[in-house]
C-alpha positions in Angstrom: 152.1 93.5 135.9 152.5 89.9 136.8 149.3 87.5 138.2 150.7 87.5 141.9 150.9 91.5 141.9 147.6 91.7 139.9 145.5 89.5 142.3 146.8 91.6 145.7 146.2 94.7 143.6 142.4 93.2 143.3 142.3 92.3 146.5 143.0 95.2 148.0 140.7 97.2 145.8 138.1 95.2 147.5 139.3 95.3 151.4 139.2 99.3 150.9 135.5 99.6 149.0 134.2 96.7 151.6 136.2 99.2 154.6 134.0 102.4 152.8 130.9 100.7 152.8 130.9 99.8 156.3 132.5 102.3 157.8 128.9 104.1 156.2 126.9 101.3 157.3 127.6 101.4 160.5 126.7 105.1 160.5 123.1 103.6 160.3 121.1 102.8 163.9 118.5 99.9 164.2 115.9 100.7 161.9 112.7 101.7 163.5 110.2 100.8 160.7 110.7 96.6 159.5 113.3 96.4 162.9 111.5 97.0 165.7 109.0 94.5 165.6 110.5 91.8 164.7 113.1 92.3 167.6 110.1 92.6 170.3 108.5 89.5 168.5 112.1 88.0 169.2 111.7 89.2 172.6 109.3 87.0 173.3 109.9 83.5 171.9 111.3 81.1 174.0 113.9 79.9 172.0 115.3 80.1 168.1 113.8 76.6 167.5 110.4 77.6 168.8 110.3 80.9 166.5 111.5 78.8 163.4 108.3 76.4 164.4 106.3 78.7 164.7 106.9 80.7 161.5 107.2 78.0 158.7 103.1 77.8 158.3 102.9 81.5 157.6 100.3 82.9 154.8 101.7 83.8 151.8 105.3 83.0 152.4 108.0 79.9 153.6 110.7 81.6 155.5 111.5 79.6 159.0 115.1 80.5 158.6 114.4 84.6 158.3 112.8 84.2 161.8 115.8 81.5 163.0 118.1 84.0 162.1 116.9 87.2 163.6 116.1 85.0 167.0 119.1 83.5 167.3 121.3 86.7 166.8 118.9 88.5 169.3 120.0 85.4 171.6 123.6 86.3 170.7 123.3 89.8 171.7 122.2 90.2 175.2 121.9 93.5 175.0 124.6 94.3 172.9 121.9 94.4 169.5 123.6 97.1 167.6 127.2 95.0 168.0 125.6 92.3 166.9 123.2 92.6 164.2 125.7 95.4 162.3 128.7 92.5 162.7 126.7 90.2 161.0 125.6 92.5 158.0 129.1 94.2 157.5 130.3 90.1 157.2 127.6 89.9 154.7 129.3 92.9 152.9 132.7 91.7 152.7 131.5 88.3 152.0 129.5 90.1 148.7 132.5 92.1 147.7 135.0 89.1 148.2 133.1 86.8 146.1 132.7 88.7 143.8 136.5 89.6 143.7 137.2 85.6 143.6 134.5 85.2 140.8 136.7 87.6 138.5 139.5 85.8 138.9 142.4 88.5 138.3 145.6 88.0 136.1 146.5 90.8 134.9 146.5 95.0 134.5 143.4 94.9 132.7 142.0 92.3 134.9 142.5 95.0 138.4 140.9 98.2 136.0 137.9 96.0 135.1 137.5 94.8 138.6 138.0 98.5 139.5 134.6 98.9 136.9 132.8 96.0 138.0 133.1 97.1 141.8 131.9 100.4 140.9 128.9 99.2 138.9 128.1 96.3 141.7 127.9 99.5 144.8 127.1 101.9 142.2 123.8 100.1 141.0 120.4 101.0 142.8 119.6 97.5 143.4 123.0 97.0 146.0 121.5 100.4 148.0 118.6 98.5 149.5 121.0 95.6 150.8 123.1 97.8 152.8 120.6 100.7 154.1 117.9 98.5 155.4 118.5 96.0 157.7 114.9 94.4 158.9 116.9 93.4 161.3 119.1 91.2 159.1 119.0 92.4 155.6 118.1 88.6 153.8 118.1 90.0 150.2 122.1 90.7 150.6 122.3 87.3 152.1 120.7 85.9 149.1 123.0 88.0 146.9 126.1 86.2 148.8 124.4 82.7 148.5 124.2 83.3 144.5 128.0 84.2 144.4 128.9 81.3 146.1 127.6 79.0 144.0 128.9 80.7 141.0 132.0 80.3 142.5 131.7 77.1 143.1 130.0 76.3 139.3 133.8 77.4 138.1 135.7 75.5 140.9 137.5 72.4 140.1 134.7 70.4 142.0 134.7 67.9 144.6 132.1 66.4 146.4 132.2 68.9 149.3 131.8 71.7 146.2 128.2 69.6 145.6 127.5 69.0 149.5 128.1 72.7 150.0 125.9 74.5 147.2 123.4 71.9 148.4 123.6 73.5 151.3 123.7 77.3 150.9 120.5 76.5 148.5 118.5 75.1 151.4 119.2 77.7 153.9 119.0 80.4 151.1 115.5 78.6 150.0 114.2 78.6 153.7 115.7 82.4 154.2 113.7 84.4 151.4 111.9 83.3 147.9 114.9 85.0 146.7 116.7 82.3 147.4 115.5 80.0 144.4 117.6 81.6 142.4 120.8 79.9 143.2 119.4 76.8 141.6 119.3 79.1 138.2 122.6 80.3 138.5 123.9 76.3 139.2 121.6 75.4 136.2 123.0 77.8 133.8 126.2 78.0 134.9 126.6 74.1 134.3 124.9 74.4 130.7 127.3 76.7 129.8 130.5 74.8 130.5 130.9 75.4 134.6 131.8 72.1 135.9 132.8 73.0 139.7 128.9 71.6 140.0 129.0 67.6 138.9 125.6 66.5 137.3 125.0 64.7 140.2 125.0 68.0 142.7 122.6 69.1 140.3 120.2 66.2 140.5 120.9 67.3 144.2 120.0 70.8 144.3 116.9 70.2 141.6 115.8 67.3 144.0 115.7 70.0 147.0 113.6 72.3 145.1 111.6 69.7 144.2 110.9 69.2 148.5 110.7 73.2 148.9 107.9 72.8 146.3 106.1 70.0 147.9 106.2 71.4 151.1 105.6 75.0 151.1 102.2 74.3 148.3 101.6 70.8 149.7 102.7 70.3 153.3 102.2 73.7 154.7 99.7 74.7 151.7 101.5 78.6 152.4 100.2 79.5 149.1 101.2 83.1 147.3 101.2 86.8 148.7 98.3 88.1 147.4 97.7 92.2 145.6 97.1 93.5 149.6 100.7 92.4 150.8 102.4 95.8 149.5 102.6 98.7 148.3 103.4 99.0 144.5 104.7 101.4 141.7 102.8 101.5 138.3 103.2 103.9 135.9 104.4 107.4 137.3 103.0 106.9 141.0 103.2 104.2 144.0 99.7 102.2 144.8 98.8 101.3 148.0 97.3 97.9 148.5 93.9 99.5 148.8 94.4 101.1 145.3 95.9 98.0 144.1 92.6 95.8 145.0 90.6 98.4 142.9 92.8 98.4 140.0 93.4 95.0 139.5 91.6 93.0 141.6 89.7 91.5 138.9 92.9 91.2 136.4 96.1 90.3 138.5 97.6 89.6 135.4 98.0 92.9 134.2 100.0 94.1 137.2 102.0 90.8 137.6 103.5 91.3 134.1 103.9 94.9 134.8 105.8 93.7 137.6 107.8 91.6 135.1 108.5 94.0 132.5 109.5 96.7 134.8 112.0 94.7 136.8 114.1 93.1 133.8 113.9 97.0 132.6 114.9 98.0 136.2 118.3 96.2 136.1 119.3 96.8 132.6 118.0 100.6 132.4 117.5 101.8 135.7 114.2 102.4 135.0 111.9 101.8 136.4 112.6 102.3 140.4 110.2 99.9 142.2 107.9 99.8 139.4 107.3 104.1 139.0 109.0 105.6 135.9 110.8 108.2 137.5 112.4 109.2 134.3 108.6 110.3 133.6 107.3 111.9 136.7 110.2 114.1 137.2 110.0 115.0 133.3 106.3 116.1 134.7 106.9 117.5 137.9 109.3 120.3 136.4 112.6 118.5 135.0 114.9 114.9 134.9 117.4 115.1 137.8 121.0 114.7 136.8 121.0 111.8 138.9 118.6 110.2 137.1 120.0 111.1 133.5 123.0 110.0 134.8 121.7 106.6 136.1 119.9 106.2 132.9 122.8 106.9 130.5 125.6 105.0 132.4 123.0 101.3 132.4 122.2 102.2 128.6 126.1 102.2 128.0 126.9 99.1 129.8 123.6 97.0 128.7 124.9 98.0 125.0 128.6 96.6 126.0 127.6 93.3 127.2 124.8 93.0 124.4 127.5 93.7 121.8 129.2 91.2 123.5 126.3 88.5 123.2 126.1 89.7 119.4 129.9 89.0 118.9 129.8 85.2 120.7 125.9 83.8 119.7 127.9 81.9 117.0 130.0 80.1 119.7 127.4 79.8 121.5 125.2 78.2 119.1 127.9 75.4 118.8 128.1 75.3 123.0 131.0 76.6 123.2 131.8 78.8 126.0 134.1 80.7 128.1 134.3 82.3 131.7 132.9 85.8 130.5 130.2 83.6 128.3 128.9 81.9 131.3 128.7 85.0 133.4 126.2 86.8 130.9 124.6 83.6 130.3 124.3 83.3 134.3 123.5 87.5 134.6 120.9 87.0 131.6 119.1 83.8 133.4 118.9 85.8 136.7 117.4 89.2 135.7 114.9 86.9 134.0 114.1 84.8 136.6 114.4 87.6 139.2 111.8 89.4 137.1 109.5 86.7 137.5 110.0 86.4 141.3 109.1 90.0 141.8 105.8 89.5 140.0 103.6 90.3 142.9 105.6 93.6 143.9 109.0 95.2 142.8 111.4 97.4 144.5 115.0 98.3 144.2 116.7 95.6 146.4 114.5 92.4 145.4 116.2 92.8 142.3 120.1 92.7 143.9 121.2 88.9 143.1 120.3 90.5 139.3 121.9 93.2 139.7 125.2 91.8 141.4 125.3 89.6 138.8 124.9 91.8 135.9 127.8 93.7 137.3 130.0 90.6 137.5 128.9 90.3 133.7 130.4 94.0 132.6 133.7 92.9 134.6 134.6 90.0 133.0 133.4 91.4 129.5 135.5 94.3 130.4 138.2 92.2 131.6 138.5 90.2 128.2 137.9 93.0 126.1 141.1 94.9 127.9 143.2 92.0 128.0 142.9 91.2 124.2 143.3 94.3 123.4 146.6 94.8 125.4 147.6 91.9 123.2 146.8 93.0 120.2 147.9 96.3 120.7 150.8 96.1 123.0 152.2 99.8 122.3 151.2 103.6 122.3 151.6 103.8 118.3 149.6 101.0 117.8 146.5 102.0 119.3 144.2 102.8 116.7 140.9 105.6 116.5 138.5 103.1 117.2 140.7 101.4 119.9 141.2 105.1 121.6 137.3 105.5 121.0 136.4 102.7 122.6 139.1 103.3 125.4 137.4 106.9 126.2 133.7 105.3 126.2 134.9 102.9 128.9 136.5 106.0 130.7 133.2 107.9 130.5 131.3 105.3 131.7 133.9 104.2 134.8 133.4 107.8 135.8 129.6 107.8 135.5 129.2 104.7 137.9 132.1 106.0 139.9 129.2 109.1 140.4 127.0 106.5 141.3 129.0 104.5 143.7 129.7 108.0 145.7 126.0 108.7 145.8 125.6 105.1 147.8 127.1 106.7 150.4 125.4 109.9 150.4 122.3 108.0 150.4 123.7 106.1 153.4 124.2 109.2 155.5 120.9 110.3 154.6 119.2 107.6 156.1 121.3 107.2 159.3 120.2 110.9 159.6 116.5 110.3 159.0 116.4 107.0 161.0 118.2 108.4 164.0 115.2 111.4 163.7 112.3 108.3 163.8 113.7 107.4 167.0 112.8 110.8 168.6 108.9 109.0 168.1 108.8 105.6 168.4 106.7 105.5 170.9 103.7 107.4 168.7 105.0 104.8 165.6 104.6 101.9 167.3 100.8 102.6 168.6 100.1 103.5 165.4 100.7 100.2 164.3 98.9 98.4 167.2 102.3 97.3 168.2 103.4 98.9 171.6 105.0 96.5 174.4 102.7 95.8 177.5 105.8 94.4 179.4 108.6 96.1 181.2 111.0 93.9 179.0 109.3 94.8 176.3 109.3 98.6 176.8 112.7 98.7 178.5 114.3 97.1 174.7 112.9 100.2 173.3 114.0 102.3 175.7 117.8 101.0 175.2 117.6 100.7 171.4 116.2 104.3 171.2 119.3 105.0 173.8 121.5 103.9 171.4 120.2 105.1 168.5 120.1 109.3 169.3 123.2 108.9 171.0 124.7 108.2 167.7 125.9 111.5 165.4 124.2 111.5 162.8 125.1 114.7 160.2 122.2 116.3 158.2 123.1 115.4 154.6 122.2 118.7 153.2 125.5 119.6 155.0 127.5 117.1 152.6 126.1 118.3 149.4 122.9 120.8 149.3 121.8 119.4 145.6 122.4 115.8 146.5 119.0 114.4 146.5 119.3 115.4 142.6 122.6 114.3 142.0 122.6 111.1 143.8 119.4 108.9 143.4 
């Protein structure tokens, strides 16, 4: 296969999984719970500027740009808030999947069939579910994902100094969007120690001079300070505490549960376990028997941590003397980021705080995979001369291709099961929202429910017992 035929072959292995996971995500209506609100609050500033004002003093958090965003699309709308807020998060989709397609950079066979694995394990991996099934209304955490991709792609550029004006940036919006956002400067950081010089050292001084000002003005200027244990609800152990329950535990020794928070996430990306902090693998062993989705989950994560820690095994020497290639920087990068991901999550875990991690730790099996295949097609460029262990190692990659493949099937079963569950919060909204001390006193404000309910139970929405009656076991 030549590089030209390669590369539209990659391509279009992306266009049709981006096409899938849309079509799917647009099966979803506006959320009810973490939508709603935020869209009446929207309602009711006077203009995007106003709400980004009027948000950047917040307790606990520094995210002007969250409420810019959600305003100023509401603006866009008028009305038309399904179009609208669904538009912007299927771009966000393609703009993952695309990026992630240019970071690979495909040139051959066995660059498309580990593309083909890495785009399995990126939709496949629990951490991508969150980004694409909850919106709030704009889901920030996939934005973050597409911010971290960027500048990777940019880190193996050719540079410029619009490559270093740009990162700059898609680091302060992604900064002033979520917490999350940090983590581009790690994956600029790393990627440029390791040999990626898209990024000159002077974009760097750049980027480490912003976080410097986010620094200084979200713990100086605005004195915003840190969520505290009664922000959320947490996993630890085998069950999920409440913030009550976490103020018991721990109020005394935070320290315990912050790095529990730690552990768990770095474990969470590189074992699937555990899920936003509960051990699954151990409930269900208690509550009568391990799904086969989470065996499954378990297994395939075991088998690809093991491939790219071989790998690491294989290059430290090269390493040692700084020398480096593409794959290299990825693991280096995908290493950095689960780490420093980990450490974000401290206060609370969950599935999707973890994506940039986990998109990045499937962009590390694909270029492993990739140079793994692609030496090997060298070295063995014929039928006869496969060996046993080449044929071994051939059917392990085939076993594990199909147990993501699973995986990547189950994120759309999971899709369909929360259009169908969303769609059915709809039918009491009204009860929801005075349970939160949240119900509109104005005819503007009631009539946006009243049309976004509309919309939402007009919508067909199958039951997803009807798709497969053991799915909630075989896709989790």
């Amino acid at each position: 296969m030549t590089a030209s035929r390669a590369r539209l072959v990659a391509w279009l292995l992306a266009a049709v999984l981006a096409a899938g996971v849309s079509v799917s995500l647009l099966a979803i209506p506006i959320q009810v719970t973490d939508s709603l609100i935020p869209l009446l609050q929207a309602q009711t500033a006077p203009t995007w500027r106003a709400a980004v004002m009027s948000s950047a003093d917040s307790a606990g958090y520094l995210r002007p740009l969250r409420i810019g965003q959600i305003q100023w699309l509401f603006d866009v709308a008028s009305g038309h808030y399904f179009l609208v807020y669904k538009s912007f998060h299927v771009m966000l989709v393609v703009l993952c999947l695309g990026l992630f397609t240019r970071a690979v950079r495909v040139r051959s066979a066995g660059g498309v069939w580990a593309l083909a694995l890495g785009l399995t394990v990126l939709t496949g991996m629990h951490t991508f579910l969150g980004t694409v099934w909850e919106a709030y209304p704009i889901n920030h955490f996939l934005e973050v994902v597409v911010a971290c991709l960027f500048v990777y792609v940019l880190a193996e550029s050719r540079g410029g100094w619009w490559v270093d004006a740009a990162a700059a940036v898609v680091f302060a919006v992604a900064a002033l969007t979520l917490e999350s956002g940090l983590l581009v400067w790690v994956v600029a950081v790393v990627a440029w120690l390791a040999g990626g010089r898209g990024l000159s050292s002077r974009g760097l001084m750049a980027l480490t001079a912003l976080l410097a000002g986010y620094l200084a003005l979200r713990f100086g200027y605005f004195s915003t300070g840190l969520p505290t244990l009664v922000e959320r609800s947490t996993g630890f152990g085998t069950v999920k505490l409440d913030p009550v329950e976490l103020t018991r535990r721990f109020g005394d020794r935070p320290l315990v549960l912050y790095g529990y928070n730690v552990v768990s996430s770095v474990g969470s990306v590189l074992l699937s376990q555990p899920r936003a902090g509960v051990w699954t693998l151990m409930a269900e062993r208690h509550d009568g028997g391990v799904s086969p989705a989470t065996v499954m989950n378990v297994t395939g994560s075991l088998l690809t941590t093991a491939l790219l820690s071989a790998w690491a095994v294989r290059r430290w020497p090269r390493w040692r003397l700084r020398r480096f290639e593409q794959a290299d920087r990825a693991v280096l990068v995908a290493l950095a980021l689960v780490l420093a991901n980990a450490v974000l999550s401290y206060g609370y875990t969950k599935d999707e705080i973890l994506s940039p991690a986990g998109a990045f730790y499937a962009l590390a099996v694909t270029l492993v995979a990739r140079e793994w295949l692609e030496r090997r097609a060298a070295d063995a460029p014929t039928v006869a001369s496969v060996t046993p262990g080449r044929l071994a190692v051939l059917l392990l990659l085939a076993v594990v291709s199909g147990g993501w493949a699973v995986r990547a099937v189950g994120l759309h079963y999971q899709m369909h099961q929360m259009a169908h569950d969303v769609r059915n919060e709809w039918v009491t909204v009204d009860l929801w929202l005075e349970r939160q001390h949240a119900a509109p006193t104005t005819p503007e404000g009631r009539a946006l429910v009243r049309v976004l309910r509309e919309d939402a139970l007009a919508r067909v929405a199958g039951n997803p017992w009807g798709l497969a009656l053991q799915g909630t076991r075989v896709f989790r």
